[in-house]
C-alpha positions in Angstrom: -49.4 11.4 -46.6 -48.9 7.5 -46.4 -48.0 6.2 -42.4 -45.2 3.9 -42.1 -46.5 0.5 -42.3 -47.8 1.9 -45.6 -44.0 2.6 -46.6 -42.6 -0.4 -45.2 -45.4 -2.1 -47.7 -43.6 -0.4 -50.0 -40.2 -1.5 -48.7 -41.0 -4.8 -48.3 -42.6 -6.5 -44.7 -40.3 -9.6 -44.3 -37.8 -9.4 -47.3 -34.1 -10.0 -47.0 -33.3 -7.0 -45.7 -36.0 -8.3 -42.1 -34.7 -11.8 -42.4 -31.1 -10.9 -41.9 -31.7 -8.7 -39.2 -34.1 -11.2 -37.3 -31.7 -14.1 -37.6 -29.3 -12.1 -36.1 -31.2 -11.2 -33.0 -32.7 -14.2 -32.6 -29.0 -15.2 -31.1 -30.1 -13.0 -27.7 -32.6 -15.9 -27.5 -30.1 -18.6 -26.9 -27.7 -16.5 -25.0 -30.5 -15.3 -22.6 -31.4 -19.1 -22.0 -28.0 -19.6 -21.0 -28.0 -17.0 -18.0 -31.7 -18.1 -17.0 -31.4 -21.9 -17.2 -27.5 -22.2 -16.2 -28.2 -22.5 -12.3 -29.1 -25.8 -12.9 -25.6 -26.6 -14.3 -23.5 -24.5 -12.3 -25.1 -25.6 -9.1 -25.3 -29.0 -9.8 -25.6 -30.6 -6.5 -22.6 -33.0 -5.7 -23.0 -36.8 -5.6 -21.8 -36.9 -2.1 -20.1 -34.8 1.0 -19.5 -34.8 4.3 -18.0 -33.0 6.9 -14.3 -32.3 6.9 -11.8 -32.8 9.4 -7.8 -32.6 9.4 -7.8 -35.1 12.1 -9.8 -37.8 10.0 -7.7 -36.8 6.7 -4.4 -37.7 8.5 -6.1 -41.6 9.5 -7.9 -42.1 6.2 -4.0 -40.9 5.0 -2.3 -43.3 7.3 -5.4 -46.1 6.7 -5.3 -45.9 2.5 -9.1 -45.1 2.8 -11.1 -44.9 -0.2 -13.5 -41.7 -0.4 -16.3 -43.9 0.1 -14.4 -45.8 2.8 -13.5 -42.7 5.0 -17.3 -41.7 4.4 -18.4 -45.0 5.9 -16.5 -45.4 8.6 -16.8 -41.6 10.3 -19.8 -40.0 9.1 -22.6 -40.3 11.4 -25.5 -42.1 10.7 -28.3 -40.5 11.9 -32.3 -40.9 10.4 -33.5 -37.9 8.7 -36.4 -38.9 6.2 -34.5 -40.4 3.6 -31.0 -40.7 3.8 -29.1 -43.0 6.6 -26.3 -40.5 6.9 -26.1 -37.2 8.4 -23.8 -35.3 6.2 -24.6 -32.2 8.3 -23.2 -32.9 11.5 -19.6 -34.7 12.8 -18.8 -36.9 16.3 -18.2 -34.4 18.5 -14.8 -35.8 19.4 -11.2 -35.6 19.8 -9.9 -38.4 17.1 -6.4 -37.9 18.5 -7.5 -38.5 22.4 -7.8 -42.2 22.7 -5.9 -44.7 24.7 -5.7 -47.8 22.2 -5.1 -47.4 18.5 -7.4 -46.3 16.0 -8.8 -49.3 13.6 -8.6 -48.6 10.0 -11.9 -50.9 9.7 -13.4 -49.6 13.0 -12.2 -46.5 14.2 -15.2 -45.2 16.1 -15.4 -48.7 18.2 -11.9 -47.0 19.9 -14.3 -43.9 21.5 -17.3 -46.3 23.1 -18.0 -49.7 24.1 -21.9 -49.5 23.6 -23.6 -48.2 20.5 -22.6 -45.4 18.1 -25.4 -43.6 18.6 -24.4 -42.4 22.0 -21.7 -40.8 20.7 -22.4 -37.2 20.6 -22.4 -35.1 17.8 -21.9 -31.3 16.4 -22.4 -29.1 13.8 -19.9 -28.8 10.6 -17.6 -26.0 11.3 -14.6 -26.9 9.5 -16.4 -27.2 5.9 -17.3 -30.5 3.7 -15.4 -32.9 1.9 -17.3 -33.1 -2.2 -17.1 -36.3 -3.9 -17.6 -35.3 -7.2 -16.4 -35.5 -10.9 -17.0 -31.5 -11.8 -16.9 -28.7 -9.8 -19.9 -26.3 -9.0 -20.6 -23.3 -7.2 -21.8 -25.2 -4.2 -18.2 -27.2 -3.7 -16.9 -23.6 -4.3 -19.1 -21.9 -1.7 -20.0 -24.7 0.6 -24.0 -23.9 -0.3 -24.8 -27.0 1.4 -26.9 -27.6 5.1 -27.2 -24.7 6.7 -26.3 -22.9 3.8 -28.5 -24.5 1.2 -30.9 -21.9 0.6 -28.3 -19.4 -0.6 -28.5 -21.6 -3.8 -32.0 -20.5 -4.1 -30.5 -16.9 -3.7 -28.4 -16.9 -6.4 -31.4 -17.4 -8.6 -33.2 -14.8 -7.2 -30.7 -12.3 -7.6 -31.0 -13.0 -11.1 -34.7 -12.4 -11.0 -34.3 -9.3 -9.3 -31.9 -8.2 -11.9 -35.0 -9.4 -14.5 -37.5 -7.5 -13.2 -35.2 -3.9 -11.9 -33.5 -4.2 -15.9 -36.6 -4.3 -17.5 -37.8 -1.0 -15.9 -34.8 1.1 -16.2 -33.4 -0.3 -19.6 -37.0 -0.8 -20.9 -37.1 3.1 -20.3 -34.1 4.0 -22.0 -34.5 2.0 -24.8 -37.8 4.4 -25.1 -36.0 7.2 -24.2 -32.1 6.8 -26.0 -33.1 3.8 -28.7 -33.3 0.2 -29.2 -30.1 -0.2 -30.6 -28.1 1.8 -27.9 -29.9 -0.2 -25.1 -29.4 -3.5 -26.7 -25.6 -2.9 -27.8 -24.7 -1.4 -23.7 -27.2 -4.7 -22.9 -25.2 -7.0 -24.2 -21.5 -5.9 -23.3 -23.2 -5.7 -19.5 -24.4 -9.2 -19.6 -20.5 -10.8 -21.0 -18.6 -8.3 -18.3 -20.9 -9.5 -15.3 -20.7 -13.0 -16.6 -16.8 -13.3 -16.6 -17.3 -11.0 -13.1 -19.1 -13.9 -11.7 -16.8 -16.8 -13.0 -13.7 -15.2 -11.3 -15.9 -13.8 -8.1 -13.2 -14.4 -4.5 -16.8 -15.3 -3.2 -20.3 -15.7 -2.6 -21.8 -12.2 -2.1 -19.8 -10.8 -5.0 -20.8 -13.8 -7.4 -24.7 -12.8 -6.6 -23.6 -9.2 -7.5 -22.7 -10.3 -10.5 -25.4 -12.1 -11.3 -28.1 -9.6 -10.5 -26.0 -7.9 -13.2 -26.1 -10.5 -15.6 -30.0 -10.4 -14.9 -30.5 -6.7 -14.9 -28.5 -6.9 -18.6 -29.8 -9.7 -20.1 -33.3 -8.5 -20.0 -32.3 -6.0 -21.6 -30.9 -7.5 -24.6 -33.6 -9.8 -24.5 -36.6 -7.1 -24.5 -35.1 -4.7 -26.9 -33.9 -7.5 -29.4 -38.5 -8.4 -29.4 -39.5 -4.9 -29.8 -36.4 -4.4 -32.8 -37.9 -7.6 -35.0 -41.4 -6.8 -34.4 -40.7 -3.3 -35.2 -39.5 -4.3 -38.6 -41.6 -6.4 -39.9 -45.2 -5.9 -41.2 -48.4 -6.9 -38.9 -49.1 -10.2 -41.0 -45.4 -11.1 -40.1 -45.3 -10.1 -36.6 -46.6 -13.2 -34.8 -44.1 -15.1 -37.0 -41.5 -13.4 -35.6 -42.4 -13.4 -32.0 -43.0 -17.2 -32.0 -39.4 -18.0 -33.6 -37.6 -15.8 -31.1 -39.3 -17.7 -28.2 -38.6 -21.0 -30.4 -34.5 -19.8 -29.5 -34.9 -19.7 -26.6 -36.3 -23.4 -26.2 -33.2 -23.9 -28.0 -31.0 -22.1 -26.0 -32.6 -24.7 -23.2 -31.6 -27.5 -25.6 -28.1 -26.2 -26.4 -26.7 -25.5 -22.6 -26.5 -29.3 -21.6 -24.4 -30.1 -23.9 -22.2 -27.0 -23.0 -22.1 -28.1 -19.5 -21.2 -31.2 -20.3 -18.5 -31.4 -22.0 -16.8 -28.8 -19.5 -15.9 -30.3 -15.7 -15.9 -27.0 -14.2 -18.4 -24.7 -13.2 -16.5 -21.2 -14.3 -15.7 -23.2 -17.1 -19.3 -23.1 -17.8 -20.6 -19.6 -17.3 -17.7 -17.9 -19.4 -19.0 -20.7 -22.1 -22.4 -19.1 -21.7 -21.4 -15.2 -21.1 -18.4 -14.4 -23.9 -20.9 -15.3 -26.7 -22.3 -12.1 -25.6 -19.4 -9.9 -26.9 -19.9 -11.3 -30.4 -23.2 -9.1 -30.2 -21.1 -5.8 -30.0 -20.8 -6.4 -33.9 -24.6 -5.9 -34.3 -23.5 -2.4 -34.4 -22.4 -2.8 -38.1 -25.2 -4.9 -39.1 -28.8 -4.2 -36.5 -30.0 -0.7 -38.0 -32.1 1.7 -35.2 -36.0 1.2 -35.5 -37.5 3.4 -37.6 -40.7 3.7 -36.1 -39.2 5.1 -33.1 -36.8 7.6 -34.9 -40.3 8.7 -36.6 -41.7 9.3 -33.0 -38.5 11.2 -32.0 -38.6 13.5 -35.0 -35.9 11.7 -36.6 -37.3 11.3 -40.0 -33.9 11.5 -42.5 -32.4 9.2 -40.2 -35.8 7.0 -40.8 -35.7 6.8 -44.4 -32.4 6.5 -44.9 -33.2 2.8 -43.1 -36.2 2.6 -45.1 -34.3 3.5 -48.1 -31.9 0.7 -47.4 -34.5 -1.8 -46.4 -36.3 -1.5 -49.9 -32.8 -1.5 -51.8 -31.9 -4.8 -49.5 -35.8 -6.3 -50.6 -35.0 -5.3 -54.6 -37.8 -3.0 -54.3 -37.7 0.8 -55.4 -39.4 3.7 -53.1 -41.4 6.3 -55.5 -40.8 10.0 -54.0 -44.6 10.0 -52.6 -43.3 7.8 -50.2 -40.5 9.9 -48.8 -43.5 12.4 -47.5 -44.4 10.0 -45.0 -46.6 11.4 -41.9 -44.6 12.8 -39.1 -46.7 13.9 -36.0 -46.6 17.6 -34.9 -46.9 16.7 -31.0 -44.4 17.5 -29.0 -42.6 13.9 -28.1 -42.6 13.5 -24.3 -40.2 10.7 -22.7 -41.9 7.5 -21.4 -43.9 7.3 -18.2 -45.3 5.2 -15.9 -48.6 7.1 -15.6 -48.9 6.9 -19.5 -49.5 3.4 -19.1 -52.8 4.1 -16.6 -53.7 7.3 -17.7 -56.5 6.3 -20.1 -59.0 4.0 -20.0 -58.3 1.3 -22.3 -54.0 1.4 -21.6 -55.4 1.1 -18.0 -57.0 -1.9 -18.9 -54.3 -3.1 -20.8 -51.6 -2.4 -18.7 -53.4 -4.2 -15.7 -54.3 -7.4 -17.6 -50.8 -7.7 -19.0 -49.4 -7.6 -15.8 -51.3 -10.3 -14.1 -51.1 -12.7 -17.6 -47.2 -12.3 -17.3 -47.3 -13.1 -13.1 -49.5 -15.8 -14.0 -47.5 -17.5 -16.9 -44.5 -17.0 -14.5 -46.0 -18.4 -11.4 -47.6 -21.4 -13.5 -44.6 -22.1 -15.6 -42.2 -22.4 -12.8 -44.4 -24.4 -10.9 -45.2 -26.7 -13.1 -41.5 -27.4 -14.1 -40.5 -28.0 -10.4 -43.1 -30.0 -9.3 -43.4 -32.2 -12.8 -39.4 -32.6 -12.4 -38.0 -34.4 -15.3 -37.4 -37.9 -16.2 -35.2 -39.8 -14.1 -31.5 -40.0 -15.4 -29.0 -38.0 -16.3 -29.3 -34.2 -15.6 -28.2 -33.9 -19.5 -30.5 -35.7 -21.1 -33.2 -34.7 -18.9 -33.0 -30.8 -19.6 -32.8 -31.6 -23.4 -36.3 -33.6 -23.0 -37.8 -30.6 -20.9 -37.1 -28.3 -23.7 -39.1 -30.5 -26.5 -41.9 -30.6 -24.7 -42.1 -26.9 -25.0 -41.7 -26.9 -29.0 -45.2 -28.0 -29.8 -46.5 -24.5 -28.1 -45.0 -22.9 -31.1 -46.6 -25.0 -33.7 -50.2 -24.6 -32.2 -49.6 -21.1 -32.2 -48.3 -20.4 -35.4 -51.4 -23.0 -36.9 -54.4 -21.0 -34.8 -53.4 -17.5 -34.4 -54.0 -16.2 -37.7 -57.4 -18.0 -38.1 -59.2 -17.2 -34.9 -56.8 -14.6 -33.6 -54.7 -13.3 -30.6 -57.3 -13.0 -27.9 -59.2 -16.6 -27.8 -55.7 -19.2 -28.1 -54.2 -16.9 -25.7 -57.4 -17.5 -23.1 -57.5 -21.1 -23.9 -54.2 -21.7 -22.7 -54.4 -20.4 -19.9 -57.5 -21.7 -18.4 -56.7 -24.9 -20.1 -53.5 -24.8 -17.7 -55.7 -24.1 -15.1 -58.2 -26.8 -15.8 -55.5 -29.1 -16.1 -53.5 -28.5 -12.7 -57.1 -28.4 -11.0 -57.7 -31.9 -12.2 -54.3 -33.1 -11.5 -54.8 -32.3 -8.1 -57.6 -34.3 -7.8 -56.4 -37.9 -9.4 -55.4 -40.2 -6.9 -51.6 -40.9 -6.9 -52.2 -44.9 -7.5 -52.5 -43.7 -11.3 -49.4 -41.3 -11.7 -48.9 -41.8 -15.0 -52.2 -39.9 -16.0 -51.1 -36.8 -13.2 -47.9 -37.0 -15.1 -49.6 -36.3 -18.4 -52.3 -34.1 -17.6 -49.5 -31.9 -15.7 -47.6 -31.9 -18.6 -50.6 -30.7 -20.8 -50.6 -27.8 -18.6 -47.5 -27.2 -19.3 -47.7 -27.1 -22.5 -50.7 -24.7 -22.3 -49.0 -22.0 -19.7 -46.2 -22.4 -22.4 -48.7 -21.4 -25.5 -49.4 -18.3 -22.8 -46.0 -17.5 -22.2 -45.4 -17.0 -25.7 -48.7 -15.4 -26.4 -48.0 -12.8 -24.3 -44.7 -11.9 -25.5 -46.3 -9.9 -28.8 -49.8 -9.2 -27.7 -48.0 -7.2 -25.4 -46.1 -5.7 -27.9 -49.1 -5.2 -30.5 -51.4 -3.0 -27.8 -48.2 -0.5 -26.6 -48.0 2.5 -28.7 -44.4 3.5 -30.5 -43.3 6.3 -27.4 -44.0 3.3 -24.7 -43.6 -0.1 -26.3 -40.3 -1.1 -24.7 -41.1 0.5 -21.6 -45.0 -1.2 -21.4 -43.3 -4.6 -22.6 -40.8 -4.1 -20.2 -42.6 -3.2 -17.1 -45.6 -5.4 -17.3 -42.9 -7.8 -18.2 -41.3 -7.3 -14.9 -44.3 -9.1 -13.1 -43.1 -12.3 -14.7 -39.4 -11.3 -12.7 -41.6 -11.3 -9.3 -43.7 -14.3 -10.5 -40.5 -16.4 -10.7 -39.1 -15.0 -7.4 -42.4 -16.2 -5.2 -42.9 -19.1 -7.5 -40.2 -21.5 -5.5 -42.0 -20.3 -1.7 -45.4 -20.3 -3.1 -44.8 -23.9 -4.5 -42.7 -25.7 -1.7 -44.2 -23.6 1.4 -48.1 -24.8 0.2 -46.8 -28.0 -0.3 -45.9 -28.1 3.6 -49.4 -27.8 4.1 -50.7 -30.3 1.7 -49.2 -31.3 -1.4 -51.6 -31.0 -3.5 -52.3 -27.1 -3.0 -50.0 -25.3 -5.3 -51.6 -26.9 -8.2 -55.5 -25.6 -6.9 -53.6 -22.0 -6.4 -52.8 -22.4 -10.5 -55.8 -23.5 -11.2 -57.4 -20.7 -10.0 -55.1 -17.7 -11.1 -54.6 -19.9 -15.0 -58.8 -19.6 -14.8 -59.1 -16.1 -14.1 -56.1 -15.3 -16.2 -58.2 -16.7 -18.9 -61.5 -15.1 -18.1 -59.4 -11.7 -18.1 -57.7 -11.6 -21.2 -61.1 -11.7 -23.4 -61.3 -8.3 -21.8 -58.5 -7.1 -24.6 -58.8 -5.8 -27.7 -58.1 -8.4 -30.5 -54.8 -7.1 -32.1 -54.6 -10.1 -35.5 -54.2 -7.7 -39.0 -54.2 -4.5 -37.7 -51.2 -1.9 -37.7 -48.9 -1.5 -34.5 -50.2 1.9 -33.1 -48.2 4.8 -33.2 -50.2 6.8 -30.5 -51.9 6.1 -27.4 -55.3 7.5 -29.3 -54.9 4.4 -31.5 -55.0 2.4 -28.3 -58.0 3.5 -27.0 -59.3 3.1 -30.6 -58.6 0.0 -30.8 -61.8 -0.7 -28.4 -64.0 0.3 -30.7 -63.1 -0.3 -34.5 -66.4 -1.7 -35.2 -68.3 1.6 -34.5 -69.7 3.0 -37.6 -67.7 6.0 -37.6 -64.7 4.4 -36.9 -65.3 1.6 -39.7 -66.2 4.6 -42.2 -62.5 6.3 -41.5 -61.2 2.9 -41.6 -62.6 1.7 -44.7 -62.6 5.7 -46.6 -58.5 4.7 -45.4 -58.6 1.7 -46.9 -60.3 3.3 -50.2 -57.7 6.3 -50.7 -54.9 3.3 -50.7 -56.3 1.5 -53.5 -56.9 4.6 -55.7 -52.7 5.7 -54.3 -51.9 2.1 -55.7 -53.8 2.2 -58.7 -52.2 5.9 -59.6 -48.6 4.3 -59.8 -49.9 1.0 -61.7 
């Protein structure tokens, strides 16, 4: 009885019929950018601000201040590290209560004859005058002073939306289907994105974006497991790199989005409606076969196979409509599954601490590099190139030396890089500059590395759910990335980057602990997991090759 990938041989790996589909969900890869990346846009922080006051609006009325005028002459200027001028605090007095007229050049000179800095000052209570050319959520919600780290909240929530999503819809789409999942994914993410563009205010805006997070993983996930799914083992890494490769572009694409719109809601319906459009995938994105094999689904199987061969101008004989269905009873996905046995213990562990690490790495990096000074625009554009040339090394070295060794050379070659980073003297940035963005480009080789190993050592029954939940560490990694990076820092700058050496080092030592996954079929069982530690044992290698055998004399049969 021939197995699937045998059949989709048959079929055709990558014809047409693959390409079409693959385009098509390579879309999630962009729109999922948008929701990750579009913090940056929509909380752009304003030029300037300062505290308001209907007291000071009716002078600066009466005066024909400027906005820059009325700044100078009654925002205090107090020293706080680097700006002159507190744009936290106001005078703490009564602009109304004064014997001799206000001057429109001097007005504070009318409460004290002695220097301004005796007069006292207060907090901000009556909110902050923006000077600025768009709006963003922080003019909207006054996420500014006391209130700054609320910014850094909003981002969270849609990490914690990440990593809860990829549990419970990495399950279903185990449980219920890939196509299902995806499809509900994507109407989630374009409801919760227009949710948070008309939210009345700040708590229900994070709401809705812990939903946009909790959805777009899910589209994200489900759209990696479809392709790869589809697509024959010599094709699989093709198809896993690309995907990434839209998101860079997605990163590319969102700049100009946000700026040729003024307004921040403006912006994040611009990057949530696109969404909808995916709700027609429903005509065009067929259910994967391989896991209506596993749930006993076979006429529903072939009848995609059937269409995938007639797509590729390739003809099925009948022998291939006998393909192997298992006899096991098909239990839903669980947790345990992924520890149970030795080898998807070892997996499963590993994964997990290669997608915290990318994460943690990643994010550092990014902040701490920054980007070139400029405009925000252009800056986010240049980010995103620097990340394409991960793709090419990958796609150049992963079929010659395989999965395991480029995926532990990039990240202790991360690691090597930030350690020595943090020992060059700052005199001679521009080599820290480089050498931080070579790590960067190595954590990025990892990031995208991991994305189909991950994929290649799950079993049919789990793979969404194992992609999804080891996946989730990458969620927490982003959420402790920020406080791990700034609070370190506190303590000596140069920290964080010895804390990534260390984790990108042992992160690399680790993953030569898996199994090497280049050329062989996606396993349908967990038995073929904990085979896949030892295909060079004689016994194994005698089944494998007497395997190999029985298909050339099948082949030769029809010829």
């Amino acid at each position: 009885m021939p197995t699937f990938d045998e059949v989709l041989q048959e079929a055709g790996e990558f014809g047409g019929y693959q390409k079409r589909v693959f385009l098509l969900l390579c879309m999630t890869g962009i729109t999922f950018a948008f929701s990750f990346v579009g913090i940056v846009f929509l909380g752009q922080i304003p030029e300037s601000y300062w505290c308001r006051s209907s007291e000071v609006a009716e002078i600066s009325k009466n005066c024909r201040w400027s906005p820059q005028e009325e700044k100078n002459y009654t925002v205090p200027r107090v020293k706080d590290g680097h700006n002159d001028q507190s744009l936290c605090y106001t005078y703490d007095i009564s602009w109304n209560d004064t014997t001799s007229p206000i001057s429109c050049t001097s007005p504070l000179y009318s409460f004290t004859n002695h220097s301004l800095e005796q007069l006292p000052l207060k907090p901000c209570q009556d909110g902050w005058v923006y000077e600025e050319y768009r709006t963003t959520i922080i003019s909207q919600y006054n996420l500014v002073c006391s209130d700054a780290w609320k910014l850094d909240m909003t981002q969270s929530s849609l990490n914690l939306g990440f990593l809860i999503g990829a549990l419970i819809l990495g399950y279903a789409a185990d449980r219920y289907g890939r196509k299902v999942t995806y499809l509900i994914s994507s109407f989630g993410v374009g409801l919760s994105g227009i949710g948070a563009a008309f939210a009345p205010n700040f708590y229900v805006f994070v709401f809705f974006r812990f939903l946009q997070g909790f959805f777009g993983k899910g589209t994200w996930m489900t759209c990696y497991v479809i392709v790869t799914e589809l697509v024959g083992s010599k094709q699989r890494r093709i198809v896993g790199i690309v995907v990434q490769m839209f998101f860079t572009l997605g990163v590319m694409v969102i700049p100009g989005i946000a700026y040729l719109i003024p307004t921040w809601q403006g912006i994040q319906l611009a990057i949530s409606l696109p969404n909808f459009l995916f709700l027609l995938y429903y005509w065009f994105i067929p259910e994967s076969p391989r896991w209506l094999l596993i749930r006993k689904k076979k006429d529903k199987a072939m009848r995609i196979v059937n269409d995938i061969a007639k797509c590729n101008g390739r003809h099925l004989t009948p022998n291939y409509f006998q393909i192997t269905v298992s006899d096991e009873e098909v239990s839903n996905p669980a947790c345990m599954d992924l520890v149970r046995t030795p080898q998807m213990r070892k997996c499963t562990l590993i994964l997990m601490y290669a997608w915290f690490t990318s994460a943690v790495i990643y994010q550092g990096l990014v902040m701490r590099l920054g980007i070139v000074s400029g405009s925000l625009y252009t800056d986010f554009f240049i980010s995103a190139v620097v990340e394409l040339p991960a793709a090419v090394l990958i796609l150049i070295s992963i079929d010659r030396i395989g999965r395991k060794l480029p995926f532990a050379l990039s990240n202790a070659g991360a690691g090597i890089a930030c350690l020595i980073t943090a020992a060059i003297s700052k005199d001679v940035m521009w080599l820290k500059i480089t050498l931080a963005t070579l790590g960067r480009l190595g954590i990025t080789m990892a990031f995208e590395i991991v994305y189909f190993i991950n994929t290649e050592l799950y079993p049919t029954p789990l793979r969404n759910f194992g992609v999804s939940l080891c996946s989730g560490m990458c969620d927490l990694g982003g959420i402790i990335a920020p406080f791990l990076l700034f609070r370190l820092a506190e303590l000596w700058v140069e920290l964080p980057l010895i804390i990534f050496g260390i984790l990108g080092l042992i992160c690399g030592g680790l993953v030569m602990l898996l199994p090497e996954t280049m050329g062989i079929s996606l396993p349908e069982t967990i038995e073929d997991v904990e085979n896949l530690a030892r295909p060079l044992k004689s016994g194994v290698k005698k089944k494998m090759d007497d395997s190999l055998f029985q298909g050339h004399k099948k082949n030769d049969a029809r010829l």
